[in-house]
N, C-alpha and C positions, 0 to 999 in steps of 0.2 A: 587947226580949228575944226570942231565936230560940227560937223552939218547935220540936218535933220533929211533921208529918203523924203526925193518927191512923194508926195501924198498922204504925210505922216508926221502931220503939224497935232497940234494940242486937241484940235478938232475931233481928229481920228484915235488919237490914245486915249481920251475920252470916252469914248465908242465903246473902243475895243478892252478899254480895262474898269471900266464903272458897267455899260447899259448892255453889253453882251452879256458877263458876266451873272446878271442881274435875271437876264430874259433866260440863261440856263436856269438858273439855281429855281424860277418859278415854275420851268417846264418841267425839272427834273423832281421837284417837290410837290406838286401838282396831285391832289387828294386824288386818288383811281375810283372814278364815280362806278358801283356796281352796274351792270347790265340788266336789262331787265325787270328796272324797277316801277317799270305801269304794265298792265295786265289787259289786251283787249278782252274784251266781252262777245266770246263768238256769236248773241244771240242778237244781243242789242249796239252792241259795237262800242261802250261804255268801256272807257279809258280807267282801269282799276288800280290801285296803290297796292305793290303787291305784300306789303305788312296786314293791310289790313282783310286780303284773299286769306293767308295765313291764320289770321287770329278767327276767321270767321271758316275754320275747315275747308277752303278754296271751294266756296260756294259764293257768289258775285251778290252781293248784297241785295241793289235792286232788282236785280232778275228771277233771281234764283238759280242760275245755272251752275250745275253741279260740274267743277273741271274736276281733273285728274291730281289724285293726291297722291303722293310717295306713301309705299308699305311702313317705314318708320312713324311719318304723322299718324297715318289711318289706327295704326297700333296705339300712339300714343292716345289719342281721343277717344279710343274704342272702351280701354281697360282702366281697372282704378289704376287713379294714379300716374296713368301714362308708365307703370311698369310693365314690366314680362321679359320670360326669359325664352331667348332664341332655342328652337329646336336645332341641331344639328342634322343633315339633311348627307343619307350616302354617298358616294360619290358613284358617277356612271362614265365611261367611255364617251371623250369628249368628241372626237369626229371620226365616230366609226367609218362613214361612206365615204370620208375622205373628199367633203362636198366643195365643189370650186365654181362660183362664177365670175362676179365683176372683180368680189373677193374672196378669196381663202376664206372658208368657215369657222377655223379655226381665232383668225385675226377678226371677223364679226364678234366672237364670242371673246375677245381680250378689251376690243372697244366696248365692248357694254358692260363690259365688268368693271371698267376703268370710269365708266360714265354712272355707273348706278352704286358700285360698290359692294354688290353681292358677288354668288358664282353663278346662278341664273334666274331663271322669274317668279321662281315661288319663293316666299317667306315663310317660316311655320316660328307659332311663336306660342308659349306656354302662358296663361297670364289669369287674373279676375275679373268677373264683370259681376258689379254688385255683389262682392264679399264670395261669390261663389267661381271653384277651378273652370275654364275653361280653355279647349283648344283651338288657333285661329289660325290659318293661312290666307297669305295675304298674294295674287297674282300684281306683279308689274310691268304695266304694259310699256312702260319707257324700255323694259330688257328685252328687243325684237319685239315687239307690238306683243308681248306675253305669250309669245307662240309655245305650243304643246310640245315638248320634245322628250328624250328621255331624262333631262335632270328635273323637269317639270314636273314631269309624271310620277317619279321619285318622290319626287317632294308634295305632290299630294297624297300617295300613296302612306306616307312619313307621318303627315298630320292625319291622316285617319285611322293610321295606329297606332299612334300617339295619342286619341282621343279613346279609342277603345283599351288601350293598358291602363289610361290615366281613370279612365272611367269618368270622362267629359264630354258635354255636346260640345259638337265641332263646328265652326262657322268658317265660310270659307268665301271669301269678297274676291269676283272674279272679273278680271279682264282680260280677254284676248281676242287675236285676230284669228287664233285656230291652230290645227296643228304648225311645228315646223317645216317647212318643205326641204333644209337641208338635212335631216335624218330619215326622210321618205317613208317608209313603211314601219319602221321602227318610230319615228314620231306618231303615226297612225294607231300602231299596237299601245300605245300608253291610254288608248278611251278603252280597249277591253280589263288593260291593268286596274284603273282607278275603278272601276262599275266594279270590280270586286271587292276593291275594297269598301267600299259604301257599303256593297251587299255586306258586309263581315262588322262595320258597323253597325248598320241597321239589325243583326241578328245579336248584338250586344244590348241594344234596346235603350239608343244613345242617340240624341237627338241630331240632326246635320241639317246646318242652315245655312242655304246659298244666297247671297247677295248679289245682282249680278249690275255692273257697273257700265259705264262707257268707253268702249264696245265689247258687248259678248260675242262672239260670233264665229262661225268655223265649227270644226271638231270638238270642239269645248261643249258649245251645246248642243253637238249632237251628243256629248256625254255625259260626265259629272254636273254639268254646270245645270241642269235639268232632273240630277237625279233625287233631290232635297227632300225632306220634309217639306218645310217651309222654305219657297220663293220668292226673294222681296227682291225689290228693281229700284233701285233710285230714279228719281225722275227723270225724263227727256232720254235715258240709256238707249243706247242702239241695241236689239236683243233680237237675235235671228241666225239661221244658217246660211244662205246666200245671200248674194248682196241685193239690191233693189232690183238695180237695172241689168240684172241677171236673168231674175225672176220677168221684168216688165216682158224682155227679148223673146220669154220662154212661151211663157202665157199669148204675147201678143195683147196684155191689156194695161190700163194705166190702172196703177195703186192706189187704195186711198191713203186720204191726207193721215199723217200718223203714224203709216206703217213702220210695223218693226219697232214702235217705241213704245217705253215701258208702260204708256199710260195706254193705247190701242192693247197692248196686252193684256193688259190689268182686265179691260172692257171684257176680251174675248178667253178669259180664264187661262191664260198662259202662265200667267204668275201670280203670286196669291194677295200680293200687296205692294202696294209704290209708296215708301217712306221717307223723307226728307232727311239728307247724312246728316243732321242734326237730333234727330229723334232714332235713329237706328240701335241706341246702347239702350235704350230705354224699352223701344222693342222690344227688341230680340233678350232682353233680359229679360221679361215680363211674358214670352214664349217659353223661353227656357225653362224657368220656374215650373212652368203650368206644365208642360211637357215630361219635367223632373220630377216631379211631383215634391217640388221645396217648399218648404215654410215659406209662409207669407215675409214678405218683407218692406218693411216702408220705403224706402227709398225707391225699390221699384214700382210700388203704386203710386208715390207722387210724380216720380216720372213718367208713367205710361198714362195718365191722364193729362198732363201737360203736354205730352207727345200730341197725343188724340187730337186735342184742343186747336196745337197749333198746325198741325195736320190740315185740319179741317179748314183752318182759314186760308193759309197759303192755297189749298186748293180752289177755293172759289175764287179769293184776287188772281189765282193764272186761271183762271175759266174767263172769269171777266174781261182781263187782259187781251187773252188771244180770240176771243169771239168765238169760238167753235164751237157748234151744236154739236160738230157729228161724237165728243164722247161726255156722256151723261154725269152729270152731280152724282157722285158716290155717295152709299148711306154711312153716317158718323163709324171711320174707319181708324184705324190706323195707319192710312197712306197720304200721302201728299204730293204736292208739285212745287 
């Protein structure tokens, strides 16, 4: 006669063949909720949906704070269409100095290529803005904080003779934290590379417009990223060569409030304009133009008056907002906050 193991009555076959069962197939079937899907708001601390950072160019709705957008969005928004075709960019000697710290330089550069999907921090990209050829490089600062190295320096070097063959002005939307330190002096040597190339566009008689994003900073601008026609700053941008509390140590004095950002710039003639990345294609199209000497075009005047417009209001709601006298109501411009 079959007995039933102590402890293995109806009770437990139960258990073990119905509600175990049961509690797998929910864990194992279990929807994989994305990461990542609220956006704090470094300004105001406003919990963000991040579809709707997305749809809104990763500018925070109520604030206005401008984050960091990937080279593919910024392209896509920038140009008709959200078309253009990728520049191919030479290839350079990937760890000449053979740089080793916590990690192999070589394995820094397979992680970021693995996380971003390019071969390093510049993008150059062939495209239209307003019916008319333009050339764009795009820095990203997610590959090594967009440090200067030599595929970098390449690669603006690429787009700026890519804009003087094409016979295009050249925009170039910059982020970095400055040269690379794992190429040392050969990271260094790419701010004399690229000033020449400027110089070679600039003697083609082809416009070059620097956008310069959050954070500029380092060997960048002590180079190209200064050397523009026209310099536009998106709002709140960190824009400078040392860092704050470098400068406070050196001086021995406290900062004012603002320092270093695009709008105390703007104040102190640093940069020519602070445009809201929603008005930047309308801009810089409406430069280009004028600088081109192109036909008039509609589409660019009803956007660079709608720019202006809304320029001008986001400006005084962030004046109002933040209370500060110390920088003055702009005359009816094309920049904003």
């Amino acid at each position: 006669m079959d007995t039933e193991p102590p402890g293995k009555g109806p009770a437990m076959n139960w258990i073990d063949n119905f509600v175990r069962p049961k509690i797998r197939s929910f864990l194992s079937n279990k929807r994989e909720t994305p990461e990542n899907l609220w956006v704090k708001d470094p300004e105001s601390g406003e919990m963000v949906f991040y579809r709707d950072l997305e749809a809104n160019q990763w500018v925070v709705p109520n604030s206005g704070y401008h984050m960091k957008i990937k080279p593919v969005d910024r392209l896509k928004t920038f140009l008709d269409d959200g078309a253009y075709e990728l520049v191919p960019v030479p290839s350079v000697p990937q760890d000449p100095l053979r740089f080793r710290a916590q990690k192999r330089y070589v394995d820094q550069l397979k992680e970021n290529r693995a996380k971003t999907g390019f071969d390093d921090a510049v993008l150059v990209a062939f495209g239209r803005l307003y019916e008319r050829e333009v050339t764009v490089a795009v820095q990203d600062f997610d590959f090594l904080a967009g440090s200067l190295g030599m595929a970098a320096g390449q690669g603006i070097i690429t787009g700026l003779e890519t804009a003087a063959a094409r016979k295009t002005p050249f925009i170039l939307f910059v982020a970095s934290g400055g040269a690379r330190m794992q190429e040392g002096v050969l990271g260094l040597m790419q701010m004399p590379r690229t000033t020449v190339a400027v110089l070679r566009l600039r003697e083609a008689g082809l416009p070059f417009f620097v956008v310069l994003t959050n954070p500029t900073t380092g060997g960048v601008t002590a180079s190209y990223a200064m050397l523009g026609d026209v310099h536009i700053a998106e709002p709140g941008a960190l824009i400078g060569f040392a860092g704050q509390r470098v400068i406070e140590q050196t001086i021995r004095e406290k900062l004012p409030k603002g320092f270093q950002r695009s709008e105390y710039l703007y104040q102190h003639g640093m940069v020519d304009m602070v445009v809201h990345r929603h008005n930047l294609r309308a801009t810089i199209g409406s430069l280009a133009a004028i600088l081109t000497r192109a036909p008039a075009n509609e589409a660019i005047t009803a956007g660079g008056t709608r720019a202006i417009a809304a320029q001008a209001s986001l400006r005084e709601a962030a004046l109002a907002a933040e209370g500060d006298d110390d920088i003055a109501p702009p005359a009816t411009a094309a920049h904003a906050e």
